[in-house]
DRENDO-1510 file (C-alpha; in Angstrom, 1 decimal, always signed):
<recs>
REC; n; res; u; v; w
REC; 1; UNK; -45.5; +8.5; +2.4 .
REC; 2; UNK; -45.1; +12.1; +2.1 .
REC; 3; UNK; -43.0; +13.8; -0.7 .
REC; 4; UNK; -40.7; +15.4; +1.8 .
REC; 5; UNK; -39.9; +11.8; +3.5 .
REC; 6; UNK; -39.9; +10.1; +0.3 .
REC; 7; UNK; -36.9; +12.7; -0.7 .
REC; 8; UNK; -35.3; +12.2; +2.7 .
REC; 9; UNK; -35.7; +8.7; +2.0 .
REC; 10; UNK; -33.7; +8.9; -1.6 .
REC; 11; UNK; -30.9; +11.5; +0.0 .
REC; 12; UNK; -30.3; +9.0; +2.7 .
REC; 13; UNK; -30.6; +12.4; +5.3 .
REC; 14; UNK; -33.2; +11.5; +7.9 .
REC; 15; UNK; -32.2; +14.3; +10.3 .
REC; 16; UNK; -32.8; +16.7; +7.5 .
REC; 17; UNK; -35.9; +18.5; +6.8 .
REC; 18; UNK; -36.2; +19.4; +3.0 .
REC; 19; UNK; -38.2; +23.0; +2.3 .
REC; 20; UNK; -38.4; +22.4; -1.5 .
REC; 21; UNK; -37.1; +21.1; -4.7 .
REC; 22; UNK; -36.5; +23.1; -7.6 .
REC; 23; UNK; -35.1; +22.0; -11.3 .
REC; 24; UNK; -32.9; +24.9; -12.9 .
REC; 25; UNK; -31.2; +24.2; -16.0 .
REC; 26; UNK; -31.4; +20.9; -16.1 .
REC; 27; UNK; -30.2; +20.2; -12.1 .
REC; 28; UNK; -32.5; +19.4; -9.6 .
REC; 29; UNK; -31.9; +21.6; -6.3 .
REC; 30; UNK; -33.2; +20.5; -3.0 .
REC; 31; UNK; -33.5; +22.6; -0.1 .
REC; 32; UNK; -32.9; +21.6; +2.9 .
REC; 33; UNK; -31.8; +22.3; +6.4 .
REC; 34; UNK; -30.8; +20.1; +9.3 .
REC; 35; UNK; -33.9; +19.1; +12.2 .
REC; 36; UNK; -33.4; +21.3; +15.3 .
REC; 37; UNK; -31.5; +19.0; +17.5 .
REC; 38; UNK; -28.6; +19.0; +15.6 .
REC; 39; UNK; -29.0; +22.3; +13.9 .
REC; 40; UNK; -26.6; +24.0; +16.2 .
REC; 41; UNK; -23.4; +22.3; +16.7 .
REC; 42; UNK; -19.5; +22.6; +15.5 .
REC; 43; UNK; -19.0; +21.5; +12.2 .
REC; 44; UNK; -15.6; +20.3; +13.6 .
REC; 45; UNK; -16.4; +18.3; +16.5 .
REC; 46; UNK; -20.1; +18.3; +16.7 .
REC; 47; UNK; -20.2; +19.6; +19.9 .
REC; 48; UNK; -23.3; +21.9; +20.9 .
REC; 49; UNK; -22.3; +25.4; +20.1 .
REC; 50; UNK; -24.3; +29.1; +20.3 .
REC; 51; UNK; -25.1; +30.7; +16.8 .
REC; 52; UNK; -22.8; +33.2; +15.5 .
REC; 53; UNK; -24.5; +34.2; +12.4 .
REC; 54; UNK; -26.3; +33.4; +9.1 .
REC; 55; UNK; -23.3; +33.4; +6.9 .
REC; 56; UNK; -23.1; +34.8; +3.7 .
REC; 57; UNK; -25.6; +33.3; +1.6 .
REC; 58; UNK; -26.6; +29.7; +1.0 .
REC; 59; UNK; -23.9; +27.0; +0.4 .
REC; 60; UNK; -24.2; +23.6; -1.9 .
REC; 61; UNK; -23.3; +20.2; -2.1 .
REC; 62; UNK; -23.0; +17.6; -5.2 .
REC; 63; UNK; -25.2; +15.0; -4.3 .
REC; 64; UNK; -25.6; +11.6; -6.1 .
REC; 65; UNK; -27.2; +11.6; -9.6 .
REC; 66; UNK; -30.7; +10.7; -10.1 .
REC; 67; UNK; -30.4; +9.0; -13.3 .
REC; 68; UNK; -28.4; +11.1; -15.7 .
REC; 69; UNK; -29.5; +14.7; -13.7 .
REC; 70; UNK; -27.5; +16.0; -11.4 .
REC; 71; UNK; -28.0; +17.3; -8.1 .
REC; 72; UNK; -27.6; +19.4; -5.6 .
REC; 73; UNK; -28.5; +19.9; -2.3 .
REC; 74; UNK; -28.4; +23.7; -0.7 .
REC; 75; UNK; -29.1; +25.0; +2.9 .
REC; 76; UNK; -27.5; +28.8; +4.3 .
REC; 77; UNK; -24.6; +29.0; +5.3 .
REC; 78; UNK; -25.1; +29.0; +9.1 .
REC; 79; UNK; -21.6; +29.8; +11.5 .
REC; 80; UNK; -21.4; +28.5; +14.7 .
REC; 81; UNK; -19.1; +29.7; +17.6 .
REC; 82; UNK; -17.4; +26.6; +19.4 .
REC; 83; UNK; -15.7; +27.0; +22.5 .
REC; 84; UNK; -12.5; +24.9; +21.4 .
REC; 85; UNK; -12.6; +25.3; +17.1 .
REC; 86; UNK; -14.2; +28.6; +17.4 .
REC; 87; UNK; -16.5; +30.6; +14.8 .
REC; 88; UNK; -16.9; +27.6; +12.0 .
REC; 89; UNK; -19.5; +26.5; +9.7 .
REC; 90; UNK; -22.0; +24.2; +11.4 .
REC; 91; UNK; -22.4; +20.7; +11.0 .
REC; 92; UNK; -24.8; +19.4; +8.3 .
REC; 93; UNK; -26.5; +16.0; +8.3 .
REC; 94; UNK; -25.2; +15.3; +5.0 .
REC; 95; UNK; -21.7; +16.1; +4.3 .
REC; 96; UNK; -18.4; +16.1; +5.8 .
REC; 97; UNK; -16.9; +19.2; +6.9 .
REC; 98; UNK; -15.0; +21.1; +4.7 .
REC; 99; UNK; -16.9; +19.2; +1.7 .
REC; 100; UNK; -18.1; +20.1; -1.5 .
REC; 101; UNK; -20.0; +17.0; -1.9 .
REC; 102; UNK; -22.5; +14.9; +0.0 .
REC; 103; UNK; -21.6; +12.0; +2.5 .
REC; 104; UNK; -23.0; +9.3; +0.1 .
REC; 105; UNK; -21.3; +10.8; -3.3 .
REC; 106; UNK; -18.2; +10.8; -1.2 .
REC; 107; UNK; -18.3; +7.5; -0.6 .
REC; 108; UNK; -19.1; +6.6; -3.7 .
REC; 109; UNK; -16.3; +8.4; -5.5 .
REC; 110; UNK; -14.0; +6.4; -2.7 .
REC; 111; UNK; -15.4; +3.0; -3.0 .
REC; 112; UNK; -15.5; +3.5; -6.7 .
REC; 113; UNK; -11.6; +4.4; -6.9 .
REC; 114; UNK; -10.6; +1.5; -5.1 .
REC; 115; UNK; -11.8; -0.6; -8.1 .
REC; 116; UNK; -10.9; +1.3; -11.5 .
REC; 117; UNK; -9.0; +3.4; -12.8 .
REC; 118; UNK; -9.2; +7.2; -11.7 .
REC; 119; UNK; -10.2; +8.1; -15.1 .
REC; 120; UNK; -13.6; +6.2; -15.1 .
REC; 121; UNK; -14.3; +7.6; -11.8 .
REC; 122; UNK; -13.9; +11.1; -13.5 .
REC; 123; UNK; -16.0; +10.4; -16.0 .
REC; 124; UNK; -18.6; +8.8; -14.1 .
REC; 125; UNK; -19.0; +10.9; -11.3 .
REC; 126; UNK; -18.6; +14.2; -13.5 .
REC; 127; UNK; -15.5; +15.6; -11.2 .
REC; 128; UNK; -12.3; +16.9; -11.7 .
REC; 129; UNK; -9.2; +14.4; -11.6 .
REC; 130; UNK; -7.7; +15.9; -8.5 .
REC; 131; UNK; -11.3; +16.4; -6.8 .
REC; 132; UNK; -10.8; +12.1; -6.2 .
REC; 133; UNK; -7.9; +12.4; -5.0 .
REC; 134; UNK; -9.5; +15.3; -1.9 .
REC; 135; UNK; -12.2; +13.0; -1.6 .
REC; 136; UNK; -10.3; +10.0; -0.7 .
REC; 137; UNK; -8.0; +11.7; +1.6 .
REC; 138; UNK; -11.2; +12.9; +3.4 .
REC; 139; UNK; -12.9; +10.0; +3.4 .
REC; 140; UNK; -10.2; +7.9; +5.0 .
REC; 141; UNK; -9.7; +10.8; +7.6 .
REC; 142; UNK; -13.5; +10.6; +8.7 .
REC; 143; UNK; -12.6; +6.1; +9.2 .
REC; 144; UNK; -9.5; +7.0; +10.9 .
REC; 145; UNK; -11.4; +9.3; +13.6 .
REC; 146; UNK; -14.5; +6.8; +13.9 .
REC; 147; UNK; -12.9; +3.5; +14.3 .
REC; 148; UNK; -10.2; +2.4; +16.7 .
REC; 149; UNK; -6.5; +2.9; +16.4 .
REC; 150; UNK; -5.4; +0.8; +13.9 .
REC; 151; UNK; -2.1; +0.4; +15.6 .
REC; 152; UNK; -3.4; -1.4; +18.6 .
REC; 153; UNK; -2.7; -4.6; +19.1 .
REC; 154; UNK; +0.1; -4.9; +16.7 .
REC; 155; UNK; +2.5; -7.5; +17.5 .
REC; 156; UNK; +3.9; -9.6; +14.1 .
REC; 157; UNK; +4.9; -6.7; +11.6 .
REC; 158; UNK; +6.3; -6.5; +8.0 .
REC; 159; UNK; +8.1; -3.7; +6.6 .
REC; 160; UNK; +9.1; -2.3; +3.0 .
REC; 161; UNK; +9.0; +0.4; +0.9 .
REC; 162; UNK; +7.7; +1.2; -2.8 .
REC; 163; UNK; +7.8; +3.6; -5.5 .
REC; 164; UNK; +5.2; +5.7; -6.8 .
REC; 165; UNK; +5.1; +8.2; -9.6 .
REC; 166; UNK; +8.4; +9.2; -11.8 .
REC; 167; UNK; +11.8; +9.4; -10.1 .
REC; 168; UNK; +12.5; +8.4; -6.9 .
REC; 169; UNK; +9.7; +8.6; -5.1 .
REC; 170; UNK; +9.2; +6.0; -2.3 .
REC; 171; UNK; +6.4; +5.6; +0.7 .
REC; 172; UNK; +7.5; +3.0; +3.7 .
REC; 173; UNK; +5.0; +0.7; +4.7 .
REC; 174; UNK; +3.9; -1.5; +7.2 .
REC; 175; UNK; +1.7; -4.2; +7.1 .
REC; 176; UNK; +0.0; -6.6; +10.3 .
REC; 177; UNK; +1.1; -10.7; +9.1 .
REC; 178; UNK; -2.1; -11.5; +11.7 .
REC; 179; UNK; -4.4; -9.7; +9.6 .
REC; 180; UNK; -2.9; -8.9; +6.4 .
REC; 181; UNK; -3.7; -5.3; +6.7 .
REC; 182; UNK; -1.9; -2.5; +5.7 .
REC; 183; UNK; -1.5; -0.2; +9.4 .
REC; 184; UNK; +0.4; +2.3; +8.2 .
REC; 185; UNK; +2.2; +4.3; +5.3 .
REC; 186; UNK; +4.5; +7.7; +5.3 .
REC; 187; UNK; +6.1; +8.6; +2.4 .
REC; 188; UNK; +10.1; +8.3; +2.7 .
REC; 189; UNK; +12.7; +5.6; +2.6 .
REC; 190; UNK; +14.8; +5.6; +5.4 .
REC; 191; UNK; +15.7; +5.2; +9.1 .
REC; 192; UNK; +13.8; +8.3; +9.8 .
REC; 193; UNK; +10.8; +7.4; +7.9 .
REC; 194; UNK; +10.4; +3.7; +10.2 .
REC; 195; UNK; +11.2; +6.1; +13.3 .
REC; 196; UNK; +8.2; +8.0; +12.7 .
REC; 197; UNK; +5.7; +4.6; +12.6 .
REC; 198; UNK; +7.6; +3.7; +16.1 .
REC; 199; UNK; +7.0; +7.0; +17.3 .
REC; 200; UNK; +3.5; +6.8; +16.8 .
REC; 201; UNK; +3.3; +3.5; +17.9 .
REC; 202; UNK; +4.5; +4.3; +21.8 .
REC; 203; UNK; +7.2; +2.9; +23.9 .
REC; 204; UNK; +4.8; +0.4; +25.8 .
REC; 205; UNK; +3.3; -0.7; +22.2 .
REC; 206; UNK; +6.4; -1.5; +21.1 .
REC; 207; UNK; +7.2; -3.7; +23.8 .
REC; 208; UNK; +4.4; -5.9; +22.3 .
REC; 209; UNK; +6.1; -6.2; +18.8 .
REC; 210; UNK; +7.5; -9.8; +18.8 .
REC; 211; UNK; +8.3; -10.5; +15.0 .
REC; 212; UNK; +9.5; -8.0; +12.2 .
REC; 213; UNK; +10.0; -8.9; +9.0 .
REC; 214; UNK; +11.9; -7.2; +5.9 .
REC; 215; UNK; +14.7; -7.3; +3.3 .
REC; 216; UNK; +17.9; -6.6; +3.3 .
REC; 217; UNK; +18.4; -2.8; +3.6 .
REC; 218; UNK; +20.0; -1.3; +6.2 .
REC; 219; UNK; +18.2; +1.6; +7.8 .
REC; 220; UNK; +14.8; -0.6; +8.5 .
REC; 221; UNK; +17.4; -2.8; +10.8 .
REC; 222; UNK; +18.6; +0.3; +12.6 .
REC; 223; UNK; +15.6; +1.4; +13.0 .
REC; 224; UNK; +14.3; -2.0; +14.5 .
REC; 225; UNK; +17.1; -2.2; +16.6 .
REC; 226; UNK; +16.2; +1.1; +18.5 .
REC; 227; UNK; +12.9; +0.9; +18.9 .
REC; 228; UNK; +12.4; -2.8; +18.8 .
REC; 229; UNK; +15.5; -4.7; +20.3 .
REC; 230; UNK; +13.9; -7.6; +21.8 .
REC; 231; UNK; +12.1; -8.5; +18.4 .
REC; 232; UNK; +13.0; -11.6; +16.5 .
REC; 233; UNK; +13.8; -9.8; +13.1 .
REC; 234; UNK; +13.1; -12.1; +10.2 .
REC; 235; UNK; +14.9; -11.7; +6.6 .
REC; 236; UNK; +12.1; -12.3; +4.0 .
REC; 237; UNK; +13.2; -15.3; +2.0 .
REC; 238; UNK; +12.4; -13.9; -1.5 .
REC; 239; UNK; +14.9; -11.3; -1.4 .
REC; 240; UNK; +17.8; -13.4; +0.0 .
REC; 241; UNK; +17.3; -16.1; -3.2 .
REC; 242; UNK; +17.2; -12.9; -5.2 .
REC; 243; UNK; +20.9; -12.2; -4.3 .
REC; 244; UNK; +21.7; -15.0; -5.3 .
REC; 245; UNK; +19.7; -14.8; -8.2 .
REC; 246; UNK; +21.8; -11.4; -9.2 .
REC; 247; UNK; +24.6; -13.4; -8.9 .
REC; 248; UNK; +23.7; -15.5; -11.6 .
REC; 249; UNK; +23.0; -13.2; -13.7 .
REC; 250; UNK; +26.1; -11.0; -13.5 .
REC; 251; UNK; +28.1; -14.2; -13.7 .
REC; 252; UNK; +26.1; -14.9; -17.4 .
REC; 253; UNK; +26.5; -11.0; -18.6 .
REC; 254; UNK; +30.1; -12.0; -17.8 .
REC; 255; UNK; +30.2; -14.9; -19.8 .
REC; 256; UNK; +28.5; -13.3; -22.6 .
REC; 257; UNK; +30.5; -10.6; -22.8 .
REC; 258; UNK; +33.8; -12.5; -22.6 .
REC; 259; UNK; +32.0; -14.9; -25.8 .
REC; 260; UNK; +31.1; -11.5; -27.5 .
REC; 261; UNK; +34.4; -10.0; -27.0 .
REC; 262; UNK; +36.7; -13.3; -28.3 .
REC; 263; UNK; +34.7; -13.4; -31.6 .
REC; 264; UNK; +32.0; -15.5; -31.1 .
REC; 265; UNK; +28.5; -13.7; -31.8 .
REC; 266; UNK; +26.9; -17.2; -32.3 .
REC; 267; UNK; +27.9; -18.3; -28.5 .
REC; 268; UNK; +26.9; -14.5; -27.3 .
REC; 269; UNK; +23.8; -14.9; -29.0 .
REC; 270; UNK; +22.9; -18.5; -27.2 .
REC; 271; UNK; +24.0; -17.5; -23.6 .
REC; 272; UNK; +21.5; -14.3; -24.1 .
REC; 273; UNK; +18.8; -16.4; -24.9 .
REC; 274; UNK; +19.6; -18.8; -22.1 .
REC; 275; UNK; +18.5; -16.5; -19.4 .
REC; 276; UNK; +15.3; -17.7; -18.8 .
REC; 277; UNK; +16.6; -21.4; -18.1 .
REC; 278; UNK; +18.5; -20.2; -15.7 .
REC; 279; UNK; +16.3; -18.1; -13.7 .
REC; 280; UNK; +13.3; -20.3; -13.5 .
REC; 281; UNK; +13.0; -23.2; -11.5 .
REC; 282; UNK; +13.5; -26.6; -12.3 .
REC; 283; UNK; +10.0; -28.0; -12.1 .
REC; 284; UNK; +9.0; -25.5; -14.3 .
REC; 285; UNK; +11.2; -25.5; -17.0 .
REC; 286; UNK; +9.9; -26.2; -20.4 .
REC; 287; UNK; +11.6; -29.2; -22.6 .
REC; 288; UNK; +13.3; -26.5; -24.5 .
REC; 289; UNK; +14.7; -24.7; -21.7 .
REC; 290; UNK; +15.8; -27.9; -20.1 .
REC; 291; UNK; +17.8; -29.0; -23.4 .
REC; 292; UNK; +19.2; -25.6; -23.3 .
REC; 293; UNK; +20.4; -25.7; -19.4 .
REC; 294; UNK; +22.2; -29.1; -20.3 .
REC; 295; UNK; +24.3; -27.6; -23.0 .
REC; 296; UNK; +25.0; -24.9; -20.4 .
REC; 297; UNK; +26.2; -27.7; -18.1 .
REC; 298; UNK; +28.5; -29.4; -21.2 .
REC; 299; UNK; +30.2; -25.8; -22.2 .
REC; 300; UNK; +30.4; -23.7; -19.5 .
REC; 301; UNK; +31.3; -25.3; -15.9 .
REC; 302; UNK; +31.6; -21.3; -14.4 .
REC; 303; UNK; +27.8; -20.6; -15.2 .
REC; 304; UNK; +26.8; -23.9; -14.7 .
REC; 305; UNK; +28.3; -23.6; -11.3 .
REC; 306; UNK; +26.4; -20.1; -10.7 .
REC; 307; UNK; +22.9; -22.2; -11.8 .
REC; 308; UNK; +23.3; -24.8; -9.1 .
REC; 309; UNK; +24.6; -22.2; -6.5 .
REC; 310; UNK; +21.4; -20.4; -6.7 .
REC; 311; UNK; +19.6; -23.3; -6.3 .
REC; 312; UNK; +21.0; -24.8; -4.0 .
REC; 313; UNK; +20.2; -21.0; -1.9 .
REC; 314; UNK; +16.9; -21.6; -2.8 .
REC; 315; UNK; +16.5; -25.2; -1.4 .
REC; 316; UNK; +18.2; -23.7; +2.0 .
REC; 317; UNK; +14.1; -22.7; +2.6 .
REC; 318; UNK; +12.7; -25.5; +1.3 .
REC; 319; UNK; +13.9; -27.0; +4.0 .
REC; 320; UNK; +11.9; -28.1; +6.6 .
REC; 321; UNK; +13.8; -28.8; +9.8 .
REC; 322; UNK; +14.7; -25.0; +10.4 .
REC; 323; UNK; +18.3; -26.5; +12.4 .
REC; 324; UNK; +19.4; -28.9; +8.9 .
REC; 325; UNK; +18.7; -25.4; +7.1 .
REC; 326; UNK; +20.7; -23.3; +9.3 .
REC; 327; UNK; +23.8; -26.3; +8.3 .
REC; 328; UNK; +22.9; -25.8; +4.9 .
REC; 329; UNK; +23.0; -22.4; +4.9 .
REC; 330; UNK; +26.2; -21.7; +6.4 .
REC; 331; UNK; +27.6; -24.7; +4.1 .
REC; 332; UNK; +26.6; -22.6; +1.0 .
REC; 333; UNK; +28.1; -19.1; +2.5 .
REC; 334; UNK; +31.8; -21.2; +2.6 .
REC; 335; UNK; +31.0; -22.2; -0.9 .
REC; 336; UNK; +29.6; -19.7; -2.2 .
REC; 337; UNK; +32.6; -17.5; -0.8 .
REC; 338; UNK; +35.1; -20.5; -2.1 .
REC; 339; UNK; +33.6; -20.6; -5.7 .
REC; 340; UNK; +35.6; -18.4; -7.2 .
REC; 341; UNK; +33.0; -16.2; -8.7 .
REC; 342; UNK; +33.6; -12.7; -7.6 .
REC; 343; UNK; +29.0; -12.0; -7.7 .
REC; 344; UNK; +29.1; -14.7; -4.7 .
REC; 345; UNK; +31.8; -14.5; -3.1 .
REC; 346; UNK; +30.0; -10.6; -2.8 .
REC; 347; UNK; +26.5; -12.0; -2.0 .
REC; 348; UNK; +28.1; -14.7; +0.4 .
REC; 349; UNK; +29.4; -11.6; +2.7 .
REC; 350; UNK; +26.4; -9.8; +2.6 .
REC; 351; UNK; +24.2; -13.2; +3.8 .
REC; 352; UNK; +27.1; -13.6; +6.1 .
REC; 353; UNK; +26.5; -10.1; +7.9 .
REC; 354; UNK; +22.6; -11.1; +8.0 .
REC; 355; UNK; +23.0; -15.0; +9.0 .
REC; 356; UNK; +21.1; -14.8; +12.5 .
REC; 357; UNK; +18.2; -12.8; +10.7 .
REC; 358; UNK; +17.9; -15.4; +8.1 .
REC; 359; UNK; +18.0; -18.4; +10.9 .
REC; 360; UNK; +15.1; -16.7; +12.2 .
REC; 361; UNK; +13.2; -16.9; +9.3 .
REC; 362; UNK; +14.1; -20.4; +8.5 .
REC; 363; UNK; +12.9; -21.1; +12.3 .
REC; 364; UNK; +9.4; -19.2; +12.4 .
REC; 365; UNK; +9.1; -19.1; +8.3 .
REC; 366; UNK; +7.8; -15.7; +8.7 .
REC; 367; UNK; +8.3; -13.8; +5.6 .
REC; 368; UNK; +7.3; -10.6; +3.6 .
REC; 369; UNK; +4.9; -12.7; +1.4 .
REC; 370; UNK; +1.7; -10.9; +2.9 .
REC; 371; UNK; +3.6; -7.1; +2.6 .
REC; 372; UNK; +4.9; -8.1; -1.2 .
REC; 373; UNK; +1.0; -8.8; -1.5 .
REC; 374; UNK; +0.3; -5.4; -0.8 .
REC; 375; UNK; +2.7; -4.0; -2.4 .
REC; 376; UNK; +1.6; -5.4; -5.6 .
REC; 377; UNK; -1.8; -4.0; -5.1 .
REC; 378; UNK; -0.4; -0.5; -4.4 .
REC; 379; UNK; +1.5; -0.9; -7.9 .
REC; 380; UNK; -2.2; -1.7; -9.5 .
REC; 381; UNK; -3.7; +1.4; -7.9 .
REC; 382; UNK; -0.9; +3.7; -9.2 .
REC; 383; UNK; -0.9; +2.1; -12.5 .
REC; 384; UNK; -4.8; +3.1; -12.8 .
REC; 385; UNK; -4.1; +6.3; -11.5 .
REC; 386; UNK; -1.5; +6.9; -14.3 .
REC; 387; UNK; +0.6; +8.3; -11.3 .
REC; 388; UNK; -0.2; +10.9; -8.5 .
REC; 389; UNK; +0.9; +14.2; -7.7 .
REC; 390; UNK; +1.6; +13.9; -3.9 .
REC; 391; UNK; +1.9; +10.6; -1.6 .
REC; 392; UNK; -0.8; +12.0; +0.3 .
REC; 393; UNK; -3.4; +10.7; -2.4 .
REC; 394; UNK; -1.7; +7.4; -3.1 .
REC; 395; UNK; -1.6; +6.8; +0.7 .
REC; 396; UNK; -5.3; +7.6; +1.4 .
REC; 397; UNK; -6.3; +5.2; -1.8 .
REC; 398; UNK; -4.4; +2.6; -0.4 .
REC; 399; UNK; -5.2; +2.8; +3.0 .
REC; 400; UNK; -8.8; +2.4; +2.0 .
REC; 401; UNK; -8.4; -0.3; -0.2 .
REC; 402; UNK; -5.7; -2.7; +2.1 .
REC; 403; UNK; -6.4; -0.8; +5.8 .
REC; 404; UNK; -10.1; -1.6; +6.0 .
REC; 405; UNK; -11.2; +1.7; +5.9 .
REC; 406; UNK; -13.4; +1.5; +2.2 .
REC; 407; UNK; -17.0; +2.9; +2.9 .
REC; 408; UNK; -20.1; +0.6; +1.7 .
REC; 409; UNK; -21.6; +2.2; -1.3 .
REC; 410; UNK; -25.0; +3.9; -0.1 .
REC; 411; UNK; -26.9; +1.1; -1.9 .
REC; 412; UNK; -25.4; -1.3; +0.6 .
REC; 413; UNK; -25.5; +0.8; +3.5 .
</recs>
């Protein structure tokens, strides 16, 4: 094999035709410049376009090490004059347009930041901290443009939102329960923000929607109702115990601090240490936790009363003939509202105002279990990060990590 198709070979650019190699200062420079039949076209579209001019100069690319050298790859800097994008750069075998870096390095860097932390990719790949970020938003643009719309065929959806970064900074996102992908993500938290995914969904795609599932917050359900008002709209499970769950432990910080306040540090002291009892669930409560949930049931009927009205919430979906559950469920809105404990009687009116969503869920036991999923990836990946500056880097990270939109490394190409 010849030395110019053996370095074709190890670039991974067959429609490139390398002129030479040179090794300056300890990088290794190879010349090349793309075969005739697709040396004149817009670096845009790729449409054929007439030459406009030679440029100014020669242009280069980062390329993937060989070894421990770095390299480059370096061709003139060619312009083009396309009849829709008009006088660009032209396209180049081996990069993306706009790029600093090769095709294969970008997808490296990509593929590579989906599974560590940003700062090994830095300091493997020898780039600059925001430079991963670019390169991921690129990268996912080139997948969205080559594949199809990832919003076709979309008919059970989840919805919720999450926080990135320091203060209160939120991206909405929706995920498909019949693939468990993540379709889409904006950043914002509100009516507007779910308007926009409907928007871009279409009128006659959102005829198609049959199931939606999300929590408790108001604006996704106005939303839903606009766009999707023939859609069963299914409460996810999780957050309705976790009202209850809140309830529970107000009613205990209310105990506590009635304890702390009538002289009794000891009694403080136990019922702060009792909160783990009472959130876990029975079959998993160690033999010390047990003990302690008995005493709780000996001294304190009021909190003992909050324990086994959260429970019985959470055995409302354990349920498993969804019509028994919907009689439970309203029999534990009457209690809960009866009880006498202001926290329930509060999250009794707001399960109340939500009761046909929730017999929904207990009917098609769809919940938000694959979106919470996801969610608790997109935590990981901003953990790693330490943070980012815009959503716009999150989003791309996480669209190529849970949308299906990673590259293959150029090894497995």
């Amino acid at each position: 094999m010849r030395r110019q198709s053996v370095l074709r070979r190890l670039l991974g650019y067959e429609a490139a035709v390398v002129e030479g190699v040179e090794f300056d200062r300890g990088v290794l420079v190879v010349r090349a410049r793309p075969v005739k039949r697709v040396a004149s076209r817009c670096g845009v579209c790729g449409r054929r376009s007439p030459g406009y001019d030679q440029g100014r100069g020669e242009r280069a690319w980062r390329a993937l090490d060989f070894a421990s050298t770095r390299v480059f790859v370096s061709s003139p800097a060619v312009r083009v004059c396309c009849p829709v994008h008009g006088v660009v750069a032209r396209r180049v075998p081996w990069a993306r347009h706009g790029a600093r870096h090769t095709t294969g390095f970008e997808d490296q860097v990509a593929w590579l930041a989906t599974e560590v932390s940003q700062a090994a990719v830095v300091e493997l790949m020898r780039v600059a901290w925001r430079t991963v970020g670019a390169i991921c938003e690129r990268v996912l643009a080139d997948g969205l443009a080559g594949r199809p719309d990832r919003l076709e065929g979309l008919s059970r959806i989840g919805v919720d939102e999450i926080g990135y970064g320091k203060g209160q900074r939120y991206v909405t996102i929706v995920v498909c329960h019949d693939t468990g992908r993540l379709v889409w993500c904006e950043a914002g938290r509100d009516a507007a923000t779910l308007d926009r995914f409907f928007a871009q969904l279409g009128r006659e795609r959102c005829w198609q929607i049959t199931h939606v599932s999300a929590d408790m917050a108001r604006w996704y359900h106005a939303s839903i109702r606009r766009h999707v008002p023939d859609a069963v709209t299914c409460i996810d499970s999780f957050h309705v115990v976790a009202l209850a769950t809140q309830a529970l432990d107000a009613v205990r910080r209310e105990v506590w601090n009635t304890a702390r306040r009538g002289g009794d540090p000891q009694g403080a002291r136990w019922l702060n240490g009792a909160r783990w009892a009472l959130w876990k669930n029975p079959e998993d409560l160690t033999g010390r936790q047990a003990a302690t949930l008995e005493l709780i049931a000996e001294r304190n009927e009021p909190l003992y009363r909050a324990y086994l009205l959260k429970e019985q919430l959470r055995e409302v979906f354990h349920e498993p003939d969804w019509q028994r559950a919907t009689k439970r469920l309203d029999i534990w809105i009457e209690w809960a509202a009866t009880s006498g404990l202001a926290a329930f009687a509060k999250a009794a009116t707001t399960i109340r105002g939500f009761r046909d969503q929730i017999t929904t869920t207990l009917r098609y036991g769809l919940t938000n279990a694959r979106t919470e999923a996801i969610n608790t990836t997109i935590r990981l990946i901003c953990r790693r990060a330490y943070g980012f500056h815009s959503a716009d880097a999150m989003i791309a990270l996480a669209m190529l990590k849970l949308g299906g939109y990673r590259p293959s490394l150029p090894t497995t190409a």
